[in-house]
N, C-alpha and C positions, 0 to 999 in steps of 0.2 A: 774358727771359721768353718761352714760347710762345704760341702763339696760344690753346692753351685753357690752366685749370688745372683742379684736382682740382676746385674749387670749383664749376667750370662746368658740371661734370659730377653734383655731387651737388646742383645747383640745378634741374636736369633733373630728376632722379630722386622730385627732393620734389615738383618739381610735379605730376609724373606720380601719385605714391603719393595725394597727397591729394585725386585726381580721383578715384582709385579709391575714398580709405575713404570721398565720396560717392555712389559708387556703392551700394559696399558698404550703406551705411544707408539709402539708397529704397530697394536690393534686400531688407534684412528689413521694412524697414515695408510693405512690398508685400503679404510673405506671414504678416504678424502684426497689422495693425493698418490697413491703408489702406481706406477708402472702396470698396465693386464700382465704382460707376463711374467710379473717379478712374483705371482702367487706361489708356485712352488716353494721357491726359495725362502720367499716370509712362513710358509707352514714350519718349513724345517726348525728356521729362526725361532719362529714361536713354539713348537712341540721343545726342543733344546730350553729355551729357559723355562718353559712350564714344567719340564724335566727338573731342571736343578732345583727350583723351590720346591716341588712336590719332595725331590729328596729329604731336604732340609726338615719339611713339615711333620714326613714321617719315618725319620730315623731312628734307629734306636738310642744314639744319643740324646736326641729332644727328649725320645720318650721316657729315658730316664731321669731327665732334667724336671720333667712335668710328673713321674711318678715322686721326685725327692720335695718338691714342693709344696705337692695334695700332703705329704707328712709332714710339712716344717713351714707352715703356711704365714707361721709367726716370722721368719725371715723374709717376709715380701710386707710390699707397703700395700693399704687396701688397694690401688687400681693393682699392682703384681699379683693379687690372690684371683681381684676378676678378671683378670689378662690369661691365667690358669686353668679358671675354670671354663671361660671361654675356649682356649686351645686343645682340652681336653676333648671336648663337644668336636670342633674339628679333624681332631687326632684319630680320634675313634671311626671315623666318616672314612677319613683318606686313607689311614693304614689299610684299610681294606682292600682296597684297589691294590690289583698287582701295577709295579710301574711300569711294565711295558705297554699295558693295555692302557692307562692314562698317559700315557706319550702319544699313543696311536688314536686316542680320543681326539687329544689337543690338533695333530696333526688332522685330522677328517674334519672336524670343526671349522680349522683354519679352511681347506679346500672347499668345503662344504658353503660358507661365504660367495666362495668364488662363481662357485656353480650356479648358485644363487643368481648372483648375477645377473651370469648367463640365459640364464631358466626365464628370467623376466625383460632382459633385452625381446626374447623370442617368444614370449610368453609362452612357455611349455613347461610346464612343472614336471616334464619326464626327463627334461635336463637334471633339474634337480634331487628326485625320485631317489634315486641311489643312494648319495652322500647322506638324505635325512634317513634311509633305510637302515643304515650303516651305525647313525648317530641313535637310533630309537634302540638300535640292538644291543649299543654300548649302556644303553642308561637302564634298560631293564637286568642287563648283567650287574652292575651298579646298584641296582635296589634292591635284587636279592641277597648282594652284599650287606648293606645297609638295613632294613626292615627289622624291625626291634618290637616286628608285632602288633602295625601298622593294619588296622580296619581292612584299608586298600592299597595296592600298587603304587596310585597316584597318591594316597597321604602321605609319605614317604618323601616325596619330590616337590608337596603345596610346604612343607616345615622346613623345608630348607629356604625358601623364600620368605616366611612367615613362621617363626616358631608356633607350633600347637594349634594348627591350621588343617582343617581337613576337609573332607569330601562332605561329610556331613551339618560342619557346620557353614560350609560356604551354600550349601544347598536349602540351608533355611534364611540364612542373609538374601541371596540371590532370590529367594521367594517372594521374599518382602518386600523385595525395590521392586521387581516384576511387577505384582498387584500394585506398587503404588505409582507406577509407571504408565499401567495400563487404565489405570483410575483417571490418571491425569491426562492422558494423551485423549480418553476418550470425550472428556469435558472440552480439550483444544479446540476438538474436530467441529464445535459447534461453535466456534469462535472466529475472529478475524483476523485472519490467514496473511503477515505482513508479504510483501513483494521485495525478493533481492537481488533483484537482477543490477541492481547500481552494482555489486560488490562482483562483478563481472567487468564493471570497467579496465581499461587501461590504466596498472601503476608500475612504474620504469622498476625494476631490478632494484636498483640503485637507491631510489624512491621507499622503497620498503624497507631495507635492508639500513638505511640511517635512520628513518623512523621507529624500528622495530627497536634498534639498539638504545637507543634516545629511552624508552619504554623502558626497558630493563635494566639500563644503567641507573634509572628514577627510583628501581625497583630494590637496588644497591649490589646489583650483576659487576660488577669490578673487569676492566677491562686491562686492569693490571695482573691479572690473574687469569686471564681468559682469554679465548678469542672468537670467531664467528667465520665457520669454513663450511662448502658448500659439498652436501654427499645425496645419497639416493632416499637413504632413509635416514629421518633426522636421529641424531644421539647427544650426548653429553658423557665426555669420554675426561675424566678428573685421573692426571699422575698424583697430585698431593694436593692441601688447600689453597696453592699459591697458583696451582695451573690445571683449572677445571674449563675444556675447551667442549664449547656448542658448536652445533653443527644445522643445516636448514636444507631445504631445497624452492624452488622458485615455482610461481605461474604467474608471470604479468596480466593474466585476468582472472586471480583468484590469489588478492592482495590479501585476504584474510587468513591462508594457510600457513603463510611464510611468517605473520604478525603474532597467529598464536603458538605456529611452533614455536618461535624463539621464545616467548613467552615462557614458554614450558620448558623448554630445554636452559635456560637460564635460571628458571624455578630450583632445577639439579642443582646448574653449577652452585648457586646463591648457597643449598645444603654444605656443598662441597667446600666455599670460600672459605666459610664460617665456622667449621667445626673447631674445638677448641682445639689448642696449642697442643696440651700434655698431652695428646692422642699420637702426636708425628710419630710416623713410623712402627705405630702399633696397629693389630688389625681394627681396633675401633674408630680407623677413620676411614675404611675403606667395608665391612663388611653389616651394611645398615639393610634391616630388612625393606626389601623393595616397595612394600605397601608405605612406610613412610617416608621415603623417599619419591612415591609418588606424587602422595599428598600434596607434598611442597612443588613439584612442576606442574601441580592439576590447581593449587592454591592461584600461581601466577599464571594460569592459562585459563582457568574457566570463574572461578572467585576473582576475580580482580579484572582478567582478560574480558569478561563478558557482564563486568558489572555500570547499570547505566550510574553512577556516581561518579567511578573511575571514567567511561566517556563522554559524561557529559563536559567533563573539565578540560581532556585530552584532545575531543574531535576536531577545536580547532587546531592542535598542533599537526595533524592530518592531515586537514585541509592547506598548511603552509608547506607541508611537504610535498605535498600533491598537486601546488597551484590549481586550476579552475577545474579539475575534473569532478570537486566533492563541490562545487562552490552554489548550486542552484539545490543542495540538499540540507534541509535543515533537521540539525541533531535527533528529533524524534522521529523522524523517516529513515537516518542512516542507523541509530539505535535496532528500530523495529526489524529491519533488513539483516541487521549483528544477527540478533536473536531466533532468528527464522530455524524451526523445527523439522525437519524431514528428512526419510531414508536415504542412506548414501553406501554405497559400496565401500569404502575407503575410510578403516577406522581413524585413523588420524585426521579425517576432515571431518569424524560425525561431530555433531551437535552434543550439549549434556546431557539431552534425555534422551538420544537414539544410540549413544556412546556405550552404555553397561552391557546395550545388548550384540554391541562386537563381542564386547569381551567377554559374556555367557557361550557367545557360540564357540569361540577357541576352549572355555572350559570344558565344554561338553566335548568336543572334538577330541581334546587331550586326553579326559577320561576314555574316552574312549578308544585310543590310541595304547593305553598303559591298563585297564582296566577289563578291553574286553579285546584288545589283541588286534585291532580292524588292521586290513592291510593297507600300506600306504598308497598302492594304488586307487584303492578309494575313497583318500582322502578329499580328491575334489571333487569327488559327486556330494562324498558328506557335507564338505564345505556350500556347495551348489544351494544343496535340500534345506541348510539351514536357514541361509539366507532367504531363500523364498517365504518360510515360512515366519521369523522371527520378525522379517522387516519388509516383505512382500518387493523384491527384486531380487536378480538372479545374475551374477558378475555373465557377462559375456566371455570371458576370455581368461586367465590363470593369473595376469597381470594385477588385473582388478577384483582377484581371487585369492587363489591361497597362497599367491608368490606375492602379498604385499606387507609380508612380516620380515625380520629376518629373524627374530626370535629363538624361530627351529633351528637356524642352521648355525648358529651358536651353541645349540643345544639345551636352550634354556627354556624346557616345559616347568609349569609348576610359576612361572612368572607374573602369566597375564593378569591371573586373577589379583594381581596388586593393583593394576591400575582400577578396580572396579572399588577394591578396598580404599586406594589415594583418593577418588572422589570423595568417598564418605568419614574420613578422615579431613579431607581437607574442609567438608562443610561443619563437622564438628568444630575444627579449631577456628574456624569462621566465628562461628556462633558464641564461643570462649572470648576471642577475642572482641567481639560486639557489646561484651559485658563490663569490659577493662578500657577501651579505648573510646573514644570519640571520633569513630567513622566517617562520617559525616563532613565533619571539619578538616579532617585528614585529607581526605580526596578534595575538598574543596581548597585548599593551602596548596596542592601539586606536591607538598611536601612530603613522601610517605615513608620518612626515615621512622616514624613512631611502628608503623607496622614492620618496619626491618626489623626492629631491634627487639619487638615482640617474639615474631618468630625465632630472632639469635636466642634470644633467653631461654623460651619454653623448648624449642624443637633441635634448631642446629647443631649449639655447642656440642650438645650428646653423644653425635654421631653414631658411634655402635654400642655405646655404652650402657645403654637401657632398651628396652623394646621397646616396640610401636604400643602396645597396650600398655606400657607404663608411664611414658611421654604423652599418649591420652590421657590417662587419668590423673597423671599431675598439671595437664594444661586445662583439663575441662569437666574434672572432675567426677566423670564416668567412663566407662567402657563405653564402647563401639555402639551407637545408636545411628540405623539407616534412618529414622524420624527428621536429621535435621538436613540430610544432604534430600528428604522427599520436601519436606516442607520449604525450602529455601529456594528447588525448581517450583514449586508449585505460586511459592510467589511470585518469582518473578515471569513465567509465563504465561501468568494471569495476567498479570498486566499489559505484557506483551501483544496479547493473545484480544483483548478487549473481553477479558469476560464479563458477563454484569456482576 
């Protein structure tokens, strides 16, 4: 017998996992339901066990556990050899890090939340100014660490979000939606411009909030595994696949926000439900690169959320939850009104073709942050200058500015650019799936267990066990093509739009 076995190594793995899913549940009770003043205390709480798993990850007994394995590989069954090689990749990552400085990370993080807050109660981003200062200092200490000879600063921090992801080539992706954004947007302008001021009507809280779920439970969101809790900025906060909790926020006159958040943030949970069994407790069910994991909440939110097939079957369930407020609107007026295109301050309330270019200007911001060193003070003039120019308005105020992420104050640069990649991923598997299924009939049946189980098969089970670029090409038989996420807006706000 060897020195370790399989067993020694997934007895590691669990203890690790279960440090995290309580992580994971202070970190949503934090931002759904905790006490203002208890922040202190949960930093502590939460730096202490980010503490002990960080021990665990990189000890020297792990790490002789994982150097006796890379030689006697024939001792592990195939998921224990890519359990290995995976752990390896993060070993090399975290050893680096002295522990006291990633306890003092977690700890600012945590506070950094807080101030947040704060910062956007008051809307003063110099509330918050410090703690991101603190967190940006910590991450380029970190990449000097880490940088294995990395082009730029920021390629470093885009691969941990997206393995083999860089600066260079999000800059040719991001080119190409641009031009074909810009193609399309300028053909709108000569089009017919729908009117959505209906979607300003009055819908009760309550009203949204069973209809939305209604939707996503259709969608096969499990509410036995789930639940739906009200925060400032919406999230999807998964301990294991049996308790993957959404989260929303409200506007009784702007019933479309709260319908496709959930959408979206149920899109998560649904990854989260589904991932396969052999994974529990391994990091393959918790460490899936965010681009495909976007897909799947941009799948149920903009593919399906904004598709007229899916409402033309749904609107009246809408209108039963809504009694007489939709009742004088007929579905290709309340469709047209869905579909309405134009600049909005508020990436979570843009539209799909105004949506990529939130998430360009955080790119560029970021680069800019990690690449050319800007000070964080001027991050909300940078933020200002973009928007005027990208989207032709200008946030009045920090709120409807740079204080509408919390992103940063997690510390998670190198993030965004996944949701620009989950659109174009999720129109891919769109278009795969178009080829296999019968759509049409799907959405007209109300029944859309066919598309559940599409997605379980090609995407979910997997969890972290293959890459976003691998689960493309085995669902759709290419790599990453922005062709079908331009082509797919382009049809439908044609239509939209009345073009001839």
């Amino acid at each position: 017998m060897g020195k370790y076995t399989e067993n020694d190594l997934r007895a590691v793995l669990k203890e690790i996992s279960l440090l995290e899913e309580n992580q994971a549940l202070l970190g949503w009770d934090s931002l759904t339901g905790m006490p203002e003043d208890a922040a202190p205390f949960r930093a502590e709480l939460l730096s202490y066990l980010a503490g002990k798993s960080f021990a665990l990850q990189t000890g020297t007994e792990y790490a002789d556990m994982l150097t006796y394995f890379e030689a006697h590989p024939a001792e592990l069954s195939a998921l224990g050899q890519q359990l290995v090689i995976h752990e390896r990749k993060k070993y090399d990552l975290n050893a680096k890090i002295p522990t006291a400085d990633f306890i003092e990370y977690q700890k600012i993080t945590s506070l950094a939340q807080d101030a947040w807050t704060k910062a956007r109660a008051a809307k003063d981003f110099s509330i918050f100014a410090p703690y991101l200062a603190q967190i940006i200092t910590y991450k380029k200490q970190f990449i000097s660490l880490w940088d294995q000879g990395s082009t730029t600063p920021y390629d470093v921090l885009l691969d941990q979000y997206e393995p083999g992801l860089t600066v260079a080539k999000l800059d040719q992706v991001f080119g190409e939606v641009k031009a074909g954004l810009s193609e399309l947007q300028a053909q709108l302008a000569h089009g017919e411009a729908p009117d959505n001021q209906i979607l300003s009507r009055f819908v009760a809280k309550q009203a949204q909030s069973d209809f939305s779920m209604e939707l996503a439970q259709k969608l096969g969101y499990s509410l036995k595994k789930g639940r739906l809790d009200d925060t400032i900025h919406p999230f999807m906060e998964a301990m294991n696949r049996n308790d993957a909790r959404i989260t929303t926020r409200w506007d009784e006159h702007d019933f479309q926000m709260a319908v496709l958040g959930i959408l979206h943030e149920a899109g998560h949970g649904l990854f989260e439900q589904n991932i396969s069994p052999e994974f529990d407790y391994t990091p393959f069910e918790k460490d899936m690169a965010m681009s495909i994991h976007e897909s799947q909440s941009l799948f149920n939110e903009v593919i399906i959320g904004r598709s007229e097939e899916f409402w033309c079957n749904e609107y009246p369930l809408l209108q039963a939850y809504t009694g007489n407020t939709f009742a004088d609107i007929d579905f290709d007026t309340f469709y047209r009104a869905w579909m309405v295109t134009k600049p909005t301050l508020i990436r979570t309330e843009a539209d799909p073709l105004t949506y990529p270019l939130h998430i360009i200007i955080r790119y560029e911001i970021e680069k800019a942050i990690f690449n050319d060193d800007i000070n964080v003070a001027d991050l909300p003039a940078l933020w200002n200058a973009k928007y005027a120019e990208y989207l032709g308005i200008e946030p009045t105020n920090d709120l409807v500015g740079i204080l509408q992420d919390i992103h940063w104050a997690g510390g998670d640069f190198g993030y965004f650019p996944s949701y620009a990649l989950g659109h174009l991923y999720a129109a891919q598997f769109f278009d795969a799936m178009s080829k296999e299924l019968d759509l049409p009939a799907i959405f007209a049946s109300k029944d859309y267990t066919p598309i559940y189980t599409w997605r379980k098969e090609h995407i979910w089970q997997y969890g972290a066990s293959k890459t976003p670029q691998e689960i493309l090409l085995l669902a759709s038989g290419e790599t990453l093509n922005p062709k079908y996420w331009l082509a797919l807006q382009t049809k439908i706000y044609s239509k939209v739009y009345r073009l001839a």
